[in-house]
LOSE-398357 format. One record per residue (C-alpha): x, y, z; residue in one letter. Coordinates in steps of 0.001 Angstrom, whole numbers, padded with zeros to 6 digits, always signed. Layout:
// LOSE-398357
XYZA;...
//
This chain:
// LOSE-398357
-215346-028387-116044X;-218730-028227-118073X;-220993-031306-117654X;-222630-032865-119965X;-226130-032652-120410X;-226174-029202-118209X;-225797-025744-119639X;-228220-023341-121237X;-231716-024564-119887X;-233756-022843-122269X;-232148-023849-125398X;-232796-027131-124272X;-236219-026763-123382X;-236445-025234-126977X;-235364-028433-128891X;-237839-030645-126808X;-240627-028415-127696X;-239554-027947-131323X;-239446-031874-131386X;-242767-031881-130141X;-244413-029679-132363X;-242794-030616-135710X;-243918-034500-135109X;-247322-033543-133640X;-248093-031274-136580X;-246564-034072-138925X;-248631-036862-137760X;-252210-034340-137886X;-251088-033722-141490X;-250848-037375-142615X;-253263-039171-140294X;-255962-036554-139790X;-255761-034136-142536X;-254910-035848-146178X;-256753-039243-145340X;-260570-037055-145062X;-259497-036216-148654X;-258900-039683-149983X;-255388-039747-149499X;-255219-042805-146789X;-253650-045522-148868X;-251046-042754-149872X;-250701-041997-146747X;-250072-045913-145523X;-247409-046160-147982X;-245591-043918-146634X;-246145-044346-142773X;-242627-046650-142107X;-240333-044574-143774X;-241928-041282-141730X;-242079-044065-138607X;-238691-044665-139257X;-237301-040993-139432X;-239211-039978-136502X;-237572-042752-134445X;-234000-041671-135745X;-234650-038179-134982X;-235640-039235-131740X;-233458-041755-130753X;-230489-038344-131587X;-232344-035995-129430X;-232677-038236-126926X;-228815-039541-126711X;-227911-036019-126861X;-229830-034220-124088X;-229701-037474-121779X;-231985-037486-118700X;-235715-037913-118934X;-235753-038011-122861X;-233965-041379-122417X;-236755-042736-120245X;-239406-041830-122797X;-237116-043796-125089X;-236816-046395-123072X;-240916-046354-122484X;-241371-045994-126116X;-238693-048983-127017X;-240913-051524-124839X;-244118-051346-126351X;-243775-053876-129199X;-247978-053797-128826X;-249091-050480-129717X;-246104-049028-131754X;-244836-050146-134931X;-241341-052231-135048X;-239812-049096-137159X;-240076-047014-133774X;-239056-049769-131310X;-236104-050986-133303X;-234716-047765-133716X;-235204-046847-129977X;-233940-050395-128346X;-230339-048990-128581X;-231395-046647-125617X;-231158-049080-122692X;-227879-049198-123229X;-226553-045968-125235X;-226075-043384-122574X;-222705-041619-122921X;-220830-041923-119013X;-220264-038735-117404X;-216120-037996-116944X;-214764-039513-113768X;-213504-036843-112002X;-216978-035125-112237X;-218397-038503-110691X;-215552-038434-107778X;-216768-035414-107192X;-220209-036075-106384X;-219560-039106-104757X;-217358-037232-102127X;-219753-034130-101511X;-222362-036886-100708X;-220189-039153-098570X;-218499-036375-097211X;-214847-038534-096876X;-212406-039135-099719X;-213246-041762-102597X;-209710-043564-101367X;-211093-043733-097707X;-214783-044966-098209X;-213931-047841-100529X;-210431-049698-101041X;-210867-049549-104418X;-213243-048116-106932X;-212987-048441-110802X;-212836-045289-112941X;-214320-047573-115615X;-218778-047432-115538X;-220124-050819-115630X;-223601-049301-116604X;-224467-045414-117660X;-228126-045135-117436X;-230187-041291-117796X;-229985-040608-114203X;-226953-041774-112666X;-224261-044538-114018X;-222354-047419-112074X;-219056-048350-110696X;-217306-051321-109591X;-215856-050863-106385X;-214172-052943-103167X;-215705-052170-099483X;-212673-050723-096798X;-212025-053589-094666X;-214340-052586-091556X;-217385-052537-094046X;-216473-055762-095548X;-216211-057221-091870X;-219839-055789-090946X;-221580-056584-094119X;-219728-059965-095470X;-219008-058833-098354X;-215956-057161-100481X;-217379-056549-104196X;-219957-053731-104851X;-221333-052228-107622X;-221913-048004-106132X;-224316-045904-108384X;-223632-042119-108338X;-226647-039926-109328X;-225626-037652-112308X;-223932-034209-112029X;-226907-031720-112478X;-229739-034136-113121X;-232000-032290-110846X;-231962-029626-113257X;-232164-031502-116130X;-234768-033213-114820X;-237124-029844-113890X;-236533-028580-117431X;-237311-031563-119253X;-240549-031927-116879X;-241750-028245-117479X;-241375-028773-121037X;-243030-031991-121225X;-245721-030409-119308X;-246344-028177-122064X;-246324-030583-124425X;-249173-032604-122271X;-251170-029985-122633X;-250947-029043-125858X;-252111-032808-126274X;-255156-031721-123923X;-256435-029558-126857X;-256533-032599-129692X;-259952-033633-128776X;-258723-037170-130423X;-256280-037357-127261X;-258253-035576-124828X;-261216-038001-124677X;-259355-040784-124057X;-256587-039617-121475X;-255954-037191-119111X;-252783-036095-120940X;-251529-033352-117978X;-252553-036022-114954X;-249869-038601-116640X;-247544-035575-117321X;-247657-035576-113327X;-247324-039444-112583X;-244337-039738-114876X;-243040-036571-112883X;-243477-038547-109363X;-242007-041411-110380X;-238783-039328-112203X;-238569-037756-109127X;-238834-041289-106940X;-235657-042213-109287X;-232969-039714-108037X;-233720-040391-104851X;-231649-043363-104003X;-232522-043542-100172X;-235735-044834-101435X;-234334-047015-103599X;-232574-048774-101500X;-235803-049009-099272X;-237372-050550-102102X;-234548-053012-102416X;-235015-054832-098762X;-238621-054461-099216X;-238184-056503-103062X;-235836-059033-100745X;-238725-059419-097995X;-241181-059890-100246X;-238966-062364-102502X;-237708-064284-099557X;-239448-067386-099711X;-239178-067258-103089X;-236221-069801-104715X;-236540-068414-108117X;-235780-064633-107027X;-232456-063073-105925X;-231346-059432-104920X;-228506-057510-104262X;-227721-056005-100191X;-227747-052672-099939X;-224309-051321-097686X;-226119-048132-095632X;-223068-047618-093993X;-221867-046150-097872X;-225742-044952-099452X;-227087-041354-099360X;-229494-039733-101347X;-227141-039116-104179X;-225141-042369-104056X;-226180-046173-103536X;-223967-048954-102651X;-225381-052858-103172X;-223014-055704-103295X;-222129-056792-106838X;-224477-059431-108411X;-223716-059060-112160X;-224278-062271-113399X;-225647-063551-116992X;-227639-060969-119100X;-231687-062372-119257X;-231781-061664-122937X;-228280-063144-123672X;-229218-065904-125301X;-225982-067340-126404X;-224556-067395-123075X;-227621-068807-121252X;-227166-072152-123597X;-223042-071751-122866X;-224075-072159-119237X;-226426-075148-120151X;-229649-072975-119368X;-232914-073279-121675X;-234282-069793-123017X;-237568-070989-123234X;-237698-071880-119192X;-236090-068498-118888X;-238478-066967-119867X;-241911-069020-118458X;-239961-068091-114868X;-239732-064471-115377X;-243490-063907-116541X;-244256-066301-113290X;-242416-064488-111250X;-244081-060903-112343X;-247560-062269-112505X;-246429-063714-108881X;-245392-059598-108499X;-248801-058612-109026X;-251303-060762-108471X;-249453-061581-105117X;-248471-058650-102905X;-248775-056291-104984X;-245402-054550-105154X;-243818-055316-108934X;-240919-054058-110398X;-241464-051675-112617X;-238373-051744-115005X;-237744-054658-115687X;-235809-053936-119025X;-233376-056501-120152X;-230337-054450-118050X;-232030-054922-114809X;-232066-058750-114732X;-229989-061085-114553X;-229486-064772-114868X;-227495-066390-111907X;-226171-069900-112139X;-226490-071710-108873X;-222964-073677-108174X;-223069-076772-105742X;-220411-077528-103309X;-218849-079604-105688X;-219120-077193-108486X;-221592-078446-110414X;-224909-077500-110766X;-228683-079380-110226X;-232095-078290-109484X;-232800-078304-105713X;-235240-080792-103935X;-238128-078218-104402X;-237748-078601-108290X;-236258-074533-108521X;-234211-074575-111608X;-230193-074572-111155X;-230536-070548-111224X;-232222-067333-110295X;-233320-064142-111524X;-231278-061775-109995X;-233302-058029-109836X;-231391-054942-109775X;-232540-051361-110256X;-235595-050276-107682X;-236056-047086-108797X;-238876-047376-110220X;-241655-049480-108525X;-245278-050371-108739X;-247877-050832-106554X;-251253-053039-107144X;-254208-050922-104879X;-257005-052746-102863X;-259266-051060-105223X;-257405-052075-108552X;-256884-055288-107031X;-260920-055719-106753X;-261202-054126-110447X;-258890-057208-111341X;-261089-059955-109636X;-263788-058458-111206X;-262558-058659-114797X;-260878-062548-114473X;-264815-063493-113061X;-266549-061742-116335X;-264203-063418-118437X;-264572-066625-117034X;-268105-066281-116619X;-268209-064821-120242X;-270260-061917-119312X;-270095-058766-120994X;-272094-056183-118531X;-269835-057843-115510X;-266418-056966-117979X;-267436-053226-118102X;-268482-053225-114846X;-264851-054307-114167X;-263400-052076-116238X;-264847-048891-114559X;-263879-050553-111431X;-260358-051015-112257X;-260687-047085-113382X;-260052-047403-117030X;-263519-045779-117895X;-265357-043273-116850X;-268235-043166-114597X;-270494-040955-116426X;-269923-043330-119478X;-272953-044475-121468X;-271543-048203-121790X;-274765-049804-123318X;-273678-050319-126660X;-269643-051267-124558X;-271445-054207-123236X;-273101-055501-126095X;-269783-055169-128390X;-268512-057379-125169X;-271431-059541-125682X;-270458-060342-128973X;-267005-060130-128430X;-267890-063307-125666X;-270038-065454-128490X;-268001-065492-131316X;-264421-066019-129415X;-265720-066847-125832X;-264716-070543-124981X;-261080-070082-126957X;-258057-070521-124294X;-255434-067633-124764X;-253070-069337-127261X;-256249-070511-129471X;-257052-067108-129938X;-253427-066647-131755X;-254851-069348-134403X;-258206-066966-135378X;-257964-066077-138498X;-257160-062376-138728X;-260212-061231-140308X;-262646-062491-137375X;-260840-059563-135371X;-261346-057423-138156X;-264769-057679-139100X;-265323-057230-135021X;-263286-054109-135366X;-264966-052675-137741X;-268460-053332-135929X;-267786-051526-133134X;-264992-049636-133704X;-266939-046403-133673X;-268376-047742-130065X;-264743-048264-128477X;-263325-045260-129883X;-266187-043141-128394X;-265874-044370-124792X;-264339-042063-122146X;-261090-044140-121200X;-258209-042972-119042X;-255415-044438-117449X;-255734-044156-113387X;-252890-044102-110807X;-250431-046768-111447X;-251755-048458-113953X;-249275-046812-116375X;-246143-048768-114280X;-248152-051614-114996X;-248869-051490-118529X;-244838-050469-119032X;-244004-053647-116602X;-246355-055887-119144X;-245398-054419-122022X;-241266-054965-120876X;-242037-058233-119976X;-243129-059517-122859X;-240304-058172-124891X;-237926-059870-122564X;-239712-063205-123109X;-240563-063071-126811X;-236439-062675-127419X;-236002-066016-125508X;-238597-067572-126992X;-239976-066022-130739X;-243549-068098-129833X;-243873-066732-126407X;-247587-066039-125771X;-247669-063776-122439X;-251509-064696-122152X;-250525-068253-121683X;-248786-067108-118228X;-251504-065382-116820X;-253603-068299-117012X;-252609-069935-113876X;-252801-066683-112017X;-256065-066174-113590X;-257301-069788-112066X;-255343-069102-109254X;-257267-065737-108771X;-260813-067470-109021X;-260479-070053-106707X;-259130-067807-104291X;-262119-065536-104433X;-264881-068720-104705X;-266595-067562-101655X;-267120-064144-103357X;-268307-065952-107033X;-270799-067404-104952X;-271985-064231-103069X;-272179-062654-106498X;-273832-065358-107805X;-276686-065298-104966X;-276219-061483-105648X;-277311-061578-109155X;-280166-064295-108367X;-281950-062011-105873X;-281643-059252-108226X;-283227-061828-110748X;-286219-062724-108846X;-286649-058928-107918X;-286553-058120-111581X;-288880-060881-112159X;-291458-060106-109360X;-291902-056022-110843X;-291838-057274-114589X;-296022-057597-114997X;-296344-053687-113327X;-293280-052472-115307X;-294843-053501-118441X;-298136-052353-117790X;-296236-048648-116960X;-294335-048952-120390X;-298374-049448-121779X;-298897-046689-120337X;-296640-044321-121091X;-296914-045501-124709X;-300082-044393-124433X;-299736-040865-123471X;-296987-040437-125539X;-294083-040375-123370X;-291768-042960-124695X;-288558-041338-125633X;-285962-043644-127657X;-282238-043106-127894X;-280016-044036-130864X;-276868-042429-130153X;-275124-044373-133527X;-278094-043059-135281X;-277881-039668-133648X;-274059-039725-134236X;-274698-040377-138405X;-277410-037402-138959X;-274999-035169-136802X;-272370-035802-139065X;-274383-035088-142075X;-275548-032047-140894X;-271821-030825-140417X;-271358-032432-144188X;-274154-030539-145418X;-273527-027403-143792X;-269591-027566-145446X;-271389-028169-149016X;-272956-024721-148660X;-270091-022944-147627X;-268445-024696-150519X;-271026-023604-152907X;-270760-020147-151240X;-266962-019568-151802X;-267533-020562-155158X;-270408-017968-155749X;-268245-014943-154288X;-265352-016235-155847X;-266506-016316-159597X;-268548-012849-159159X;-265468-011550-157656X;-263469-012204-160839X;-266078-011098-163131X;-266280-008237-161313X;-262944-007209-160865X;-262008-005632-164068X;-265068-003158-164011X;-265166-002737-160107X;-261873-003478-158905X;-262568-002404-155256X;-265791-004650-154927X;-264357-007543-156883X;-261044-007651-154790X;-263869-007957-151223X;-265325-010306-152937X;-262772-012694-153929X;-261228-011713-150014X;-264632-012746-148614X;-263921-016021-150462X;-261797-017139-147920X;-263770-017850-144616X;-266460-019984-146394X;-263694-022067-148299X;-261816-022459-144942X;-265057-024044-143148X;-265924-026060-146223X;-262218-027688-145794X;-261509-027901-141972X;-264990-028354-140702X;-265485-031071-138758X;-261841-031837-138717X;-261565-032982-134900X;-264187-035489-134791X;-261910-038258-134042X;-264647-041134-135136X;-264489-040217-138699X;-267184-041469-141248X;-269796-043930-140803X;
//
């Protein structure tokens, strides 16, 4: 029996690519190419309906071929801030689409990797998935008496890695591989991210997925973590029934988060819902460290807490009547020492409202560069600081829209020319934001995610008050050193004034005359095509040989005067 998702490699390595290519040349042609040309408002009339296609073509592809194209859907489907709703609506369907893989196939695995009958390792087990995810799908199942006696426990849920995935998963790697670094080449891309480097984190983490040993290390290590923690529940893991290849926790399917309807049923309020699970994540990473990285509306549920008389009440410690029950470990984060100072850094500069210190932070954290010229960064921060600096996180929702814009348009050209990139883990993180606060803003349409940080924000600068006031002594030393050399530095700046020596840089102004220079060099090849064009013509009927090189020598000038220029990602000034 064929399954699913398995077959001829190649051709499927051939429709990733394909995908790849037709969308990446699509999306040069419309918002590159035709808007240097005075096309853009053409262009932006059109961009939901081609958003819109791409997702559906997409969202086909990726229901088809199954394994890793679902988790790029699934990435993809979660960031409500950077993409447009015509991709993410079309590609929400994905955290729950996956076709299950035939039974028989899945007893099959289950017994090569438990290496007993199906019938002798559990007492019963339920042809019918509960969940079919990319990787692997779920079953309901019943321990065998002598488990049930060791663990406490009868009702499971046993997850059963898919037939083939390892394949699946090292073709749709290579090819996405390919596709990273044709991304390398777009200097648009390239100066921002190392395209191949996040090709390989989303490979170690893939790989992390199907290997359900470490899952279920992750789980008890979620659970000690979590312990004193009344808010937060998660499933056992049975190691007595768990291999590499199959995973057996008891069963605590409860209320979906983002089931709204049955939340009020069971006489729980959305809103509170969903101001405990931001808590909770923030608690994730600003506390140890180690956050769930998934957290996608299937991997959490809502448990209502019965009392012994069947009702249910908030317990002396004011913990609502339920918990958020955390399934799925798969894929995890991990908050370093040295991200975890970047962090600190950038909550003091924002309190503190200072720009240089918010770079600072941000090449800390790893986000820039450190051979980045960030002069002009910090004074766009500067600004940034004195015209919304003061503002708590939800008073910034009430700006009016064009403040942001006419700051955008300021230093756009300075943000878009800094070297950014995305270091080690801070992708999980970014994805774990990004899912939370689609989780939240279904339970509550007003939900501002900023407004939960802020007590892990406070939290985080009382905690490090002994450092604020190291820095601060820090930066007063420096002061008085700065002040105590000022008289000789100025008379050396005299002096070198003097001789001559004084060399200014003006890299916006450099940036401008560059760019006319390339302008002005694609107005003579345009005057040259023309030239060689028209003599070729008038030439051609007496000197048909000479005419036709001359209308053929046409070509190279008219191809410079069109695409000249055409990667400089910062467009006109």
């Amino acid at each position: 029996m064929s399954v699913p998702g398995v077959g001829d490699t190649r051709a499927r390595s051939r429709r990733i690519l394909r995908f790849a290519a037709r969308y990446l040349v699509q999306s040069w042609w419309y918002e590159l190419f035709l808007p240097r040309f005075g096309l853009g408002r053409f262009v932006a009339r059109g961009r939901a309906a081609r958003m819109t296609r791409i997702a559906q073509r997409f969202h086909v592809l990726a229901v088809d071929l199954g394994g890793l194209m679902i988790k790029v859907g699934q990435f993809m489907s979660s960031r409500l801030d950077v993409l447009p709703p015509e991709i993410t609506k079309e590609l929400e369907g994905l955290q729950d689409e996956v076709p299950p893989v035939p039974f028989p196939a899945i007893r099959a695995a289950a017994e090569a990797e438990l290496g007993i009958a199906l019938d002798v390792a559990y007492a019963a087990f339920d042809e019918v998935p509960v969940a079919a995810a990319s990787l692997g799908q779920a079953h309901r199942a019943r321990l065998a008496a002598l488990d049930e006696e060791l663990t406490g426990f009868a009702d499971v849920i046993v997850k059963v890695q898919r037939p083939g995935i390892q394949e699946i998963v090292d073709v749709d790697l290579a090819a996405l591989r390919r596709v990273g670094r044709w991304l390398s080449r777009v200097q648009v891309v390239a100066r921002r991210v190392d395209m191949p480097a996040l090709v390989e984190e989303f490979a170690a983490t893939s790989r992390a997925e199907i290997d359900y040993l470490l899952e279920a290390g992750n789980a008890e290590r979620f659970a000690e973590n979590a312990a004193d923690d009344r808010r937060v529940s998660v499933p056992e893991v049975v190691w007595e029934r768990t291999t590499r290849r199959v995973l057996t926790l008891s069963d605590v399917t409860a209320i979906k988060v983002t089931d709204v309807d049955a939340l009020r049923a069971a006489g729980i309020d959305p809103a509170e819902v969903a101001h405990t699970f931001a808590s909770v994540m923030f608690g994730q990473l600003f506390g140890d460290g180690f956050f769930h990285a998934d957290p996608h509306p299937g991997n959490i549920f809502v448990t209502p807490l019965a009392t012994p008389d069947g009702g249910r009440s908030a317990d002396a410690g004011g913990s609502p009547p339920w918990v958020l029950t955390f399934i799925d470990f798969g894929m995890m984060g991990e908050v370093t020492p040295t991200l975890r100072r970047g962090l600190r850094r950038l909550v003091i500069a924002v309190a503190a409202r200072d720009g240089k210190g918010l770079v600072d932070g941000i090449r800390d954290v790893g986000v820039l560069l450190p051979s980045a010229d960030t002069r002009e960064l910090e004074r766009a921060m500067t600004q940034l600081f004195a015209r919304f600096g003061g503002m708590g996180f939800a008073e910034l929702q009430q700006v009016d829209p064009q403040e942001f814009r006419d700051f955008a348009v300021e230093f756009g050209d300075v943000v878009r020319a800094m070297p950014f990139q995305l270091p080690e883990n801070f992708l999980l993180i970014i994805r774990s934001m990004s899912l939370v606060s689609g989780v939240c803003s279904s339970l509550q349409a007003d939900f501002n995610l900023w407004d939960a940080v802020e007590p892990y924000a406070g939290q985080l600068l009382r905690d490090e008050r002994g450092n604020v006031l190291q820095d601060a002594v820090t930066q007063a030393a420096s002061t008085a050193s700065i002040a105590a050399a000022l008289p000789r530095r100025i008379n050396d700046v005299i002096e070198r004034i003097d001789e001559g020596a004084i060399a200014v840089e003006t890299p916006r102004l450099d940036r401008r005359l560059a760019r006319l220079e390339r302008a002005a060099r694609r107005v003579v090849s345009a005057i040259l095509f023309g030239g060689l064009l028209v003599g070729g013509v008038l030439l051609r009927p007496a000197e048909e040989v000479f005419g036709t090189v001359l209308m053929v020598a046409s070509v190279p000038p008219l191809l410079h005067a069109l695409f000249a220029g055409m990667a400089d990602p910062r467009g006109p000034v």
